[in-house]
Residue frames as a rotation matrix with the C-alpha (Angstrom) as fourth column:
UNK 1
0.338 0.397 -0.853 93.51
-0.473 0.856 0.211 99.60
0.814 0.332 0.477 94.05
UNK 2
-0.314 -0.534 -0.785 95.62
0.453 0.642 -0.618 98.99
0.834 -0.550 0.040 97.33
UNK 3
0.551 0.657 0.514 94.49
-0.273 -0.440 0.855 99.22
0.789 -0.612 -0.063 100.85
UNK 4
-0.726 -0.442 -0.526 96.28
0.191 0.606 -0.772 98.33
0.660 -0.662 -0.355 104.12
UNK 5
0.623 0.726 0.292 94.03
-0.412 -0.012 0.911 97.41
0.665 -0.688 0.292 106.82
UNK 6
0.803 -0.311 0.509 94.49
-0.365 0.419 0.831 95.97
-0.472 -0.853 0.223 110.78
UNK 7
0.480 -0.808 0.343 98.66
-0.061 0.359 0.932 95.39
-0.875 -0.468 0.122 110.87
UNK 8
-0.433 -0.857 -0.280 100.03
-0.764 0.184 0.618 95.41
-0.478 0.482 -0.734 107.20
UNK 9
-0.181 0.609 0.772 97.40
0.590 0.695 -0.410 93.12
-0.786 0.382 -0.486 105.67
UNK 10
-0.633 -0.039 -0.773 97.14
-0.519 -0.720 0.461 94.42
-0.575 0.693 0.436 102.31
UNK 11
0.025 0.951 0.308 93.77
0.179 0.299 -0.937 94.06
-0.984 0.079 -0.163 100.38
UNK 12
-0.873 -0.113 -0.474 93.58
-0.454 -0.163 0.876 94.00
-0.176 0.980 0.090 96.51
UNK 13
0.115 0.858 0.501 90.24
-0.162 0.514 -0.843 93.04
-0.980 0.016 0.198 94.58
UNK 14
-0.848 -0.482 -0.221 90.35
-0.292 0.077 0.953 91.39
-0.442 0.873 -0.206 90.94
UNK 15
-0.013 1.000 0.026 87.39
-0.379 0.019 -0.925 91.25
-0.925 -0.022 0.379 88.78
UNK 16
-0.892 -0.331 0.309 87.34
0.116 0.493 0.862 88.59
-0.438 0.805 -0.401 86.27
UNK 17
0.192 0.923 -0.332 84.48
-0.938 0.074 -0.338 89.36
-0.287 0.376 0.881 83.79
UNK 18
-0.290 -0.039 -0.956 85.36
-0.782 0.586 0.213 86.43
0.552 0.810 -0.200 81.44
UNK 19
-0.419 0.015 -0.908 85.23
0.340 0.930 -0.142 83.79
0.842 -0.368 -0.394 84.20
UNK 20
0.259 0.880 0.397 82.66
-0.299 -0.318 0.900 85.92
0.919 -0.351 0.181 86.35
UNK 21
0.002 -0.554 -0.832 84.99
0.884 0.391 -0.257 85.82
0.468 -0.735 0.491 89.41
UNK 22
0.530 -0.396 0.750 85.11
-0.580 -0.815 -0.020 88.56
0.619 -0.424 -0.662 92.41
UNK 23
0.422 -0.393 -0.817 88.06
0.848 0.490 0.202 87.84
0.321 -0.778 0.540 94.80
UNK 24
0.979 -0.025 0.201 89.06
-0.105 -0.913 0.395 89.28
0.174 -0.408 -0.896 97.52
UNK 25
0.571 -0.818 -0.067 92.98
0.338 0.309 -0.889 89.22
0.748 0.485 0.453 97.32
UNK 26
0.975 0.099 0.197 94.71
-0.181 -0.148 0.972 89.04
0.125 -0.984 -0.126 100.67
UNK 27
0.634 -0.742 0.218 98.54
0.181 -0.131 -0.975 89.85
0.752 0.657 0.051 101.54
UNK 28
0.845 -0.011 0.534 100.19
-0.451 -0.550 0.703 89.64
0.286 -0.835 -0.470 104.45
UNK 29
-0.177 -0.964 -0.197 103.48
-0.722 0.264 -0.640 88.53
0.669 0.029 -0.743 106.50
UNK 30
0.249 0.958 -0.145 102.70
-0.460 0.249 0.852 85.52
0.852 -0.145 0.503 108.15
UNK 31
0.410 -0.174 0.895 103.23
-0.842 -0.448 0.299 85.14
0.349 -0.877 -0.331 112.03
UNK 32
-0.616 -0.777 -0.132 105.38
-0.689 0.612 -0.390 82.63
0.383 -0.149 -0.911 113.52
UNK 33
-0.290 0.775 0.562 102.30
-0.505 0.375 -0.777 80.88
-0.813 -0.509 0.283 115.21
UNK 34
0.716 0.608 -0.342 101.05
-0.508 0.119 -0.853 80.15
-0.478 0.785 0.394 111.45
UNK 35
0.004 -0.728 -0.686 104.21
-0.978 -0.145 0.148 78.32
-0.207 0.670 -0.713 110.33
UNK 36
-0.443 0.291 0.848 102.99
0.011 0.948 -0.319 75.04
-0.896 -0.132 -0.423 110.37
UNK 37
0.551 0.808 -0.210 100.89
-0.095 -0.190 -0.977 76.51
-0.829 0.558 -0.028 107.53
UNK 38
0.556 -0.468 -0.687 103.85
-0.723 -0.680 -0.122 77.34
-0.410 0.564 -0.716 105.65
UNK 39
-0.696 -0.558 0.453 105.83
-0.484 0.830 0.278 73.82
-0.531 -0.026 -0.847 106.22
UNK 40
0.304 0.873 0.382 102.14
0.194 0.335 -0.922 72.52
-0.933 0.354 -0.068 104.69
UNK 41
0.823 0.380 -0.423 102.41
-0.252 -0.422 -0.871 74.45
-0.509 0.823 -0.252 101.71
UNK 42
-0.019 -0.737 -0.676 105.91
-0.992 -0.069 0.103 73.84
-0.122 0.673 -0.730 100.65
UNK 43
-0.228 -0.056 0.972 104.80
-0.124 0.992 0.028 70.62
-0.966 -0.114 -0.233 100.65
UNK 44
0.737 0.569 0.365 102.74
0.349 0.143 -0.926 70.90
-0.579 0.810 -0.093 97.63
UNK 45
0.504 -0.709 -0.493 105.80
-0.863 -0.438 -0.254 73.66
-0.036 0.553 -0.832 95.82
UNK 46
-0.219 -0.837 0.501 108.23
-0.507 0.536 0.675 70.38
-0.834 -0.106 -0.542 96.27
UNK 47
0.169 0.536 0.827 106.14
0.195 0.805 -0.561 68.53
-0.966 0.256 0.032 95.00
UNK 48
0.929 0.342 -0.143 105.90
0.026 -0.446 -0.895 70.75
-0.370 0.827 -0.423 91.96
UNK 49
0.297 -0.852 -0.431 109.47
-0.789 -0.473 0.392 71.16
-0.537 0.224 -0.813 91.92
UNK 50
-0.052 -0.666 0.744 110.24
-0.226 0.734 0.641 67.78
-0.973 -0.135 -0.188 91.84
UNK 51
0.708 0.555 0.436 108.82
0.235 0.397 -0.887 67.93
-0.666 0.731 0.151 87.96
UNK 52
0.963 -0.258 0.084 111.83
-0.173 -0.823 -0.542 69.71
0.209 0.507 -0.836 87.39
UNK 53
0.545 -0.800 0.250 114.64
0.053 0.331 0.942 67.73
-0.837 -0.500 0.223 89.18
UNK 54
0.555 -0.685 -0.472 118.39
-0.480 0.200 -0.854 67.50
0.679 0.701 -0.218 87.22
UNK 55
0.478 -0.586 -0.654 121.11
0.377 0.809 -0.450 66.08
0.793 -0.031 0.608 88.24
UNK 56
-0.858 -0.490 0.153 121.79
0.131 -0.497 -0.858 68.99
0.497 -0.716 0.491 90.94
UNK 57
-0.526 0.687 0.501 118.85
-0.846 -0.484 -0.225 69.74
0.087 -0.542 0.836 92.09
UNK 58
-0.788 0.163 -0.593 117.07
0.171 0.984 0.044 66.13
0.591 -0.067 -0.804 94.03
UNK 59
-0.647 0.510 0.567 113.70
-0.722 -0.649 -0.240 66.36
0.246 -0.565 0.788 95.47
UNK 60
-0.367 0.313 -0.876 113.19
0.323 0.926 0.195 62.92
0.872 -0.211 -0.441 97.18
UNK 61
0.479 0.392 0.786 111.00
-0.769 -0.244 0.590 62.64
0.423 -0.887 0.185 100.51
UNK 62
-0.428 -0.827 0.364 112.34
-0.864 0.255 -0.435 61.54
0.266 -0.501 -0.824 103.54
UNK 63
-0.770 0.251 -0.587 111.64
0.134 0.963 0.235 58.29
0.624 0.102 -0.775 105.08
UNK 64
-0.793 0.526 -0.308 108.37
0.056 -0.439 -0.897 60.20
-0.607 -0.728 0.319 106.83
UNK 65
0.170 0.861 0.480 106.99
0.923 0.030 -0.382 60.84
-0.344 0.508 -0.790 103.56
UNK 66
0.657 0.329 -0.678 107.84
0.607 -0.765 0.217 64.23
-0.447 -0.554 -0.702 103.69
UNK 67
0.381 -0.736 0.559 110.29
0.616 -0.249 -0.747 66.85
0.689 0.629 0.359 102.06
UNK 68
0.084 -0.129 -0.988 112.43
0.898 -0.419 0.131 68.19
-0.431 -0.899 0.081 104.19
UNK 69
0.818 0.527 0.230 112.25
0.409 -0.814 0.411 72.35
0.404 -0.243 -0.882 104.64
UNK 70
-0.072 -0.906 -0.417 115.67
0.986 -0.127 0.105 73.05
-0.148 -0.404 0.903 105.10
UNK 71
-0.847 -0.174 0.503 115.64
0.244 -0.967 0.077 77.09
0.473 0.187 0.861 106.51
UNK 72
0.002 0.955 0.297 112.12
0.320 -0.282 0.904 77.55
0.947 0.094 -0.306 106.83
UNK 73
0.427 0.214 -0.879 112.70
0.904 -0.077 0.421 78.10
0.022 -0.974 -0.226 110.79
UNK 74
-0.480 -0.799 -0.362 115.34
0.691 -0.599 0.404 81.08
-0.540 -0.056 0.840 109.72
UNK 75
-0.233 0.609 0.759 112.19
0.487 -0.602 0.633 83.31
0.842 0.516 -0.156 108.15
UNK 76
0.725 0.665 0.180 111.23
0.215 -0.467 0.858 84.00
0.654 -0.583 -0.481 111.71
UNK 77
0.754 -0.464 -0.465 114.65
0.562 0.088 0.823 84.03
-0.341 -0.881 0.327 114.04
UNK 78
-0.086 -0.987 -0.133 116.50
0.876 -0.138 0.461 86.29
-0.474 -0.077 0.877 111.33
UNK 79
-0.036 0.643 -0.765 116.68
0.017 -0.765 -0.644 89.43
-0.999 -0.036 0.017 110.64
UNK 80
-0.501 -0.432 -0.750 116.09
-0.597 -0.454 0.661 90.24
-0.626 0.779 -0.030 107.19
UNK 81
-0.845 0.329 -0.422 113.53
-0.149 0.613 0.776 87.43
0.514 0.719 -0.469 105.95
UNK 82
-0.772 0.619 -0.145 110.36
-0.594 -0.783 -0.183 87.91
-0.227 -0.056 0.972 105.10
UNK 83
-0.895 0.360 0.264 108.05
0.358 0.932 -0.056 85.16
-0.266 0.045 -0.963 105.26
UNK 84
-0.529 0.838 -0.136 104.39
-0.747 -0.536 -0.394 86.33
-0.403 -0.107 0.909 103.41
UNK 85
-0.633 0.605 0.483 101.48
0.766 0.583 0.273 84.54
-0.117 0.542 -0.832 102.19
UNK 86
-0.786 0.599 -0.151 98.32
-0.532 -0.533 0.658 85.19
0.313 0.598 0.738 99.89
UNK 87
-0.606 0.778 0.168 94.66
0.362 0.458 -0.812 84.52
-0.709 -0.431 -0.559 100.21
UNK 88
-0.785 0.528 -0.325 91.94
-0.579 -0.437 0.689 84.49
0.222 0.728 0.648 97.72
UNK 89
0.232 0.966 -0.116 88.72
-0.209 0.166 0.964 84.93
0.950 -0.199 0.240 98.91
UNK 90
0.782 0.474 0.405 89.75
-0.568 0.273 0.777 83.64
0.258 -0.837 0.483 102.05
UNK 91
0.960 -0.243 -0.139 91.74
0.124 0.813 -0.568 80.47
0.251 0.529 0.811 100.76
UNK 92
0.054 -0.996 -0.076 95.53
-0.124 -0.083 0.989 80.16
-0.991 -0.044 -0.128 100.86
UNK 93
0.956 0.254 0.148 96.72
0.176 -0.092 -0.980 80.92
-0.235 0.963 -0.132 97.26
UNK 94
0.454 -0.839 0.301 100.25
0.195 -0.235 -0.952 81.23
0.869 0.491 0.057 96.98
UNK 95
0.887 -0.281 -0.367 103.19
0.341 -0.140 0.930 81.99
-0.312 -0.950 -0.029 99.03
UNK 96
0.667 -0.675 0.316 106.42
0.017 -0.410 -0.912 84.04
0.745 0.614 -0.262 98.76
UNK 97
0.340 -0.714 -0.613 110.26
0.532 -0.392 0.751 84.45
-0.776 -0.581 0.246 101.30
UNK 98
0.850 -0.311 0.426 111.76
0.091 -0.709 -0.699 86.97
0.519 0.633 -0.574 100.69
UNK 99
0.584 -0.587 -0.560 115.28
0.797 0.287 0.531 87.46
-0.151 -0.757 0.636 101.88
UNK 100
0.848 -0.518 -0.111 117.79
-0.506 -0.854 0.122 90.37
-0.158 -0.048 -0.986 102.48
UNK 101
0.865 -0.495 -0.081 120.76
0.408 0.789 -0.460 89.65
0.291 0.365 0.884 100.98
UNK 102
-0.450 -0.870 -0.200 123.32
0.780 -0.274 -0.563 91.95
0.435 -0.409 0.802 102.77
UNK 103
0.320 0.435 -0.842 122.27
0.875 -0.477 0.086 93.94
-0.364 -0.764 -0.533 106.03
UNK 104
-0.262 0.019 -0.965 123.63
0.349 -0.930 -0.113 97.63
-0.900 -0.367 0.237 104.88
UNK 105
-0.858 0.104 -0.503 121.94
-0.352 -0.832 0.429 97.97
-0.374 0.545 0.750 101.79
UNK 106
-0.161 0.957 0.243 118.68
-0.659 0.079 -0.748 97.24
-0.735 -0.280 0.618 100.48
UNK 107
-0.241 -0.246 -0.939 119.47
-0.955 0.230 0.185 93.93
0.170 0.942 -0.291 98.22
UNK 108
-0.150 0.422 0.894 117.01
-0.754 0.537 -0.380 91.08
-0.640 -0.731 0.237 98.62
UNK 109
-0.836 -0.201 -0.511 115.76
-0.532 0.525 0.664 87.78
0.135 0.827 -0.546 96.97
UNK 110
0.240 0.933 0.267 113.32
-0.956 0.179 0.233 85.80
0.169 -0.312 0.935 96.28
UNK 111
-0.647 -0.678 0.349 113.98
-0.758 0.618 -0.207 82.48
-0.075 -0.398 -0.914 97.88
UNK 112
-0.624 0.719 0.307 110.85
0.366 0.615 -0.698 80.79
-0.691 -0.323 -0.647 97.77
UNK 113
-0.442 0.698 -0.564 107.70
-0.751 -0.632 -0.193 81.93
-0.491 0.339 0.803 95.36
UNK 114
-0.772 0.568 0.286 104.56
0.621 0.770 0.148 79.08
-0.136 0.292 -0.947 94.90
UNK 115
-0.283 0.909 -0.306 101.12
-0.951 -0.224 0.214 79.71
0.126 0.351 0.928 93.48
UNK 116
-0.445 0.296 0.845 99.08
-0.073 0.929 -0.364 76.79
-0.893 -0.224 -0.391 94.00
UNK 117
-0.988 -0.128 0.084 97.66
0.099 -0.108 0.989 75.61
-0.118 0.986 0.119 90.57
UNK 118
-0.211 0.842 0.497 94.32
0.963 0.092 0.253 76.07
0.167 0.532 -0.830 90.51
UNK 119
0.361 -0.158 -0.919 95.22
0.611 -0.704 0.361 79.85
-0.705 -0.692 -0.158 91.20
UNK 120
-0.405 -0.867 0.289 97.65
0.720 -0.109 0.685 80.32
-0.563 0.486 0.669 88.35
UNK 121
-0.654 0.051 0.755 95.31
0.664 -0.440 0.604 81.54
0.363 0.897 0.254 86.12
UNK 122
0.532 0.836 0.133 93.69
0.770 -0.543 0.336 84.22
0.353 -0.077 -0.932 88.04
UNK 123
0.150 -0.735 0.661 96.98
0.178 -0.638 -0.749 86.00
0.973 0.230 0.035 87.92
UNK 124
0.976 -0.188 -0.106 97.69
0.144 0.203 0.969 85.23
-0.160 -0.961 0.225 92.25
UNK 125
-0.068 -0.968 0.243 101.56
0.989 -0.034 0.144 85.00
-0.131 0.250 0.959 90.86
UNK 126
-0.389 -0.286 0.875 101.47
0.442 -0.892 -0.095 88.80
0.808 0.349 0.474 89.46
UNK 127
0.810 0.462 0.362 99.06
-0.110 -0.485 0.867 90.13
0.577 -0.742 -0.342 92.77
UNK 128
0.806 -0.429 -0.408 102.08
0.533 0.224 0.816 88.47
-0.259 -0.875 0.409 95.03
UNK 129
-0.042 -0.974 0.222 105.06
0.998 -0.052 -0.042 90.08
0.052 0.220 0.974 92.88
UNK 130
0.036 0.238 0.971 103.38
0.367 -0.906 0.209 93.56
0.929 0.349 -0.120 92.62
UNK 131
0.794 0.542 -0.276 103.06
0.111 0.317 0.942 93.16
0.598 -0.778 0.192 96.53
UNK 132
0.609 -0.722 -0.329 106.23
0.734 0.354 0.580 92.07
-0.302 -0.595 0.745 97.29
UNK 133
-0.255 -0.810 0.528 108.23
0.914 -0.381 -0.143 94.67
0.317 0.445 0.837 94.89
UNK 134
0.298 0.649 0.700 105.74
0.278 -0.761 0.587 97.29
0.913 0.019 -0.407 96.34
UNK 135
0.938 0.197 -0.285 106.99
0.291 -0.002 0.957 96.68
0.188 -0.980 -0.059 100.22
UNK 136
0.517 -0.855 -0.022 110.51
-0.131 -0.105 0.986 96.34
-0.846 -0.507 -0.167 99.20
UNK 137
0.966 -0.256 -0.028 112.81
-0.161 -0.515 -0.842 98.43
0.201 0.818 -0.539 97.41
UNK 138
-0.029 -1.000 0.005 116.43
-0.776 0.026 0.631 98.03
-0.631 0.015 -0.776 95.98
UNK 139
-0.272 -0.447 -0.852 118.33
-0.888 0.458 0.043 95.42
0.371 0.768 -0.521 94.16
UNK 140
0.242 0.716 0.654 117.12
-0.742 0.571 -0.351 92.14
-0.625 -0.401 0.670 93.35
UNK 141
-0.837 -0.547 0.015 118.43
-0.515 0.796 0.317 88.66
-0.186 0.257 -0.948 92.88
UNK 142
0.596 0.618 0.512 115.47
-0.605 0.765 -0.220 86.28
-0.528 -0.179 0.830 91.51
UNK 143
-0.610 -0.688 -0.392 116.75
-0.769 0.397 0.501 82.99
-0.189 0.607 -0.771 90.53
UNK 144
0.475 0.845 -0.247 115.06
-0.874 0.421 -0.243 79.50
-0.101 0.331 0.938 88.75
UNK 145
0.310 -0.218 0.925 115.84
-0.112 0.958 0.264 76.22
-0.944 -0.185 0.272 87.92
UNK 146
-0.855 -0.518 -0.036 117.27
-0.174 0.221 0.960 75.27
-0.489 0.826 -0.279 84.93
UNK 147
-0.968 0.233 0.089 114.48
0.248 0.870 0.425 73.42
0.021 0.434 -0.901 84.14
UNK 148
-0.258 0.918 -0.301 111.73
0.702 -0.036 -0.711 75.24
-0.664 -0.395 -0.635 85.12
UNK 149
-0.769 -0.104 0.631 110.43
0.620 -0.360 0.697 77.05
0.155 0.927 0.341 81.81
UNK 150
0.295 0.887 0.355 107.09
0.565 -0.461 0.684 78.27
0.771 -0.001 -0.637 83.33
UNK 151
0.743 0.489 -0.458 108.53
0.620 -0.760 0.194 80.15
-0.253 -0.428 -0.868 85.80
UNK 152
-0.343 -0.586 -0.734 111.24
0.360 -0.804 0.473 81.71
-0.868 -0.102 0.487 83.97
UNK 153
-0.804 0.541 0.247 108.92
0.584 0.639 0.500 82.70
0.113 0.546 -0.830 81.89
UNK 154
0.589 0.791 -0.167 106.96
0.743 -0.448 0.498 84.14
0.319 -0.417 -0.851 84.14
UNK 155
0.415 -0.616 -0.670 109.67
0.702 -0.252 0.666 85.36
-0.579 -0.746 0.328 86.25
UNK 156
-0.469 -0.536 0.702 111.37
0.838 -0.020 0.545 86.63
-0.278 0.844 0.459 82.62
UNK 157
0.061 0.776 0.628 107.46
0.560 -0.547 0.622 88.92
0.826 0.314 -0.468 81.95
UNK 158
0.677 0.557 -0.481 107.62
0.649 -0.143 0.747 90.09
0.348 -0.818 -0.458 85.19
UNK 159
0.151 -0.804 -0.576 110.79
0.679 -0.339 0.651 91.63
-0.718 -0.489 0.494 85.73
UNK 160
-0.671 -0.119 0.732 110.48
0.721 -0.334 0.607 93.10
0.172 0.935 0.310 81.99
UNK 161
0.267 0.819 0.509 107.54
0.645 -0.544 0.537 94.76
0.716 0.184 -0.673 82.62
UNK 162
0.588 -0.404 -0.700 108.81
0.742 -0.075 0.666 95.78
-0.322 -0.912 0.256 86.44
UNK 163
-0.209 -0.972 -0.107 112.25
0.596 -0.213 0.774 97.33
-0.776 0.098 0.623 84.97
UNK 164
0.766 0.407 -0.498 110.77
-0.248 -0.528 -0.813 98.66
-0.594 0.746 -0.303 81.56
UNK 165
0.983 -0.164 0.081 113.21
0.131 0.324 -0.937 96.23
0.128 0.932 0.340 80.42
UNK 166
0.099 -0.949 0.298 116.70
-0.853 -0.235 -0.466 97.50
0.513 -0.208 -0.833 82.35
UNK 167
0.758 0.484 0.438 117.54
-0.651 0.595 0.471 94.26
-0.033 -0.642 0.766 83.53
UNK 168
-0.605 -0.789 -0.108 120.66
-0.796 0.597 0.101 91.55
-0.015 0.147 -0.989 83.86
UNK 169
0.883 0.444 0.155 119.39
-0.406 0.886 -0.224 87.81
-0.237 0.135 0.962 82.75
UNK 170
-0.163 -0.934 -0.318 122.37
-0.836 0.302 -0.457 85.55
0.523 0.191 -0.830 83.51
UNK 171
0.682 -0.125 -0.720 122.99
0.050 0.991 -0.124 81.58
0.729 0.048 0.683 83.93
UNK 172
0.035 -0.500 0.865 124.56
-0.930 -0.332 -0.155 81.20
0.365 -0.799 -0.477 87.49
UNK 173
0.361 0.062 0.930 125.72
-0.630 0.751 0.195 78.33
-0.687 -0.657 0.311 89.74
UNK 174
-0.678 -0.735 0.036 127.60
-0.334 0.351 0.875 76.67
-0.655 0.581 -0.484 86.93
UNK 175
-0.838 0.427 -0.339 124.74
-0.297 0.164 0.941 76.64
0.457 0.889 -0.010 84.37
UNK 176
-0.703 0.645 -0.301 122.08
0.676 0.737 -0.001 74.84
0.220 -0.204 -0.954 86.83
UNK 177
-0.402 0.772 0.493 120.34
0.909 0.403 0.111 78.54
-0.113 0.493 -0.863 86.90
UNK 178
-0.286 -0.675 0.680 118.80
0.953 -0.277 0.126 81.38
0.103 0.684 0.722 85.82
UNK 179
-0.129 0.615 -0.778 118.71
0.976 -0.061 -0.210 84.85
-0.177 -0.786 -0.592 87.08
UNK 180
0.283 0.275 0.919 117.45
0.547 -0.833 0.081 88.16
0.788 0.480 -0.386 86.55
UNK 181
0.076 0.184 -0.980 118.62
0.862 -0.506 -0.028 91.25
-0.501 -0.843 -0.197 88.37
UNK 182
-0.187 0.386 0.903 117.46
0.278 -0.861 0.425 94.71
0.942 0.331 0.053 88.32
UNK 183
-0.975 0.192 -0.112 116.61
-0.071 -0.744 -0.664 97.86
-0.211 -0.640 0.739 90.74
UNK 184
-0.177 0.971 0.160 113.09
0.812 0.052 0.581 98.81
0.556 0.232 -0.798 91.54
């Protein structure tokens, strides 16, 4: 079902009978030239986040309008983070960072992981994690908000299924949130 074509582009098709959908399902790391794209999108993820604010976690725009993007330049100038997006059909559909979390062994996070919503349900979230767990092996830190119930949740199905169930699920950061780790 996987293909890699020109550079590390990685090609997946999903065939929705029920909702009579073919997409073509596009994967790749996206070049430092294209970050402008990326600073775009995380608009919209704040945005989403901000449904989810507590009392630690504040997601106000600056006086631009804007949310600031704090890192987002440190995907391309360090080693060890992995900056990919998704495409469907064409489209931008989702984005993931991935980060290395200590240079001599293979132990990374996910720092970042959006679907845009009119994506969700055509299962763009499970194409990017299968993707991402497919490129890169070893121990793994994912963490949520407190507040965010849909994606731990998701995050919660996904690692289960991933792990066959061998997994740590533990409240970090004094309670504000919650993560799952596991090998792959």
């Amino acid at each position: 079902m996987y293909k890699k074509i020109n550079g590390g582009v990685i090609v997946f098709e999903i065939f929705k009978i029920n909702l009579e959908v073919n997409m073509k399902l596009e994967f790749m790391k996206l070049p430092f030239e294209d970050k402008s794209v990326l600073y775009n999108i995380m608009q919209l993820y704040y945005y989403d986040l901000s449904e989810f604010e507590s009392e630690t976690d504040k997601f106000d725009i600056n006086s631009h309008g804007l949310y600031d993007t704090k890192y987002l330049d440190h995907f391309w100038t360090e080693e060890g983070r992995y900056p990919y997006i998704a495409k469907s059909d064409g489209k931008i559909s989702g984005f993931v960072l991935i980060r290395k979390t200590d240079p001599n062994v293979f132990a990374y996070e996910v720092s970042e992981f959006f679907v845009l919503r009119k994506y969700r349900k055509l299962k763009i979230g499970s194409f990017m994690t299968e993707n991402i767990f497919n490129i890169h092996n070893g121990h793994w830190e994912i963490r949520t908000l407190l507040n965010n119930i849909p994606a731990q949740d998701f995050w919660r199905k996904k690692v289960a299924d991933l792990t066959e169930g061998n997994y740590e699920e533990k409240m970090i950061r004094n309670n504000t949130r919650l993560a799952w780790y596991f090998n792959n």
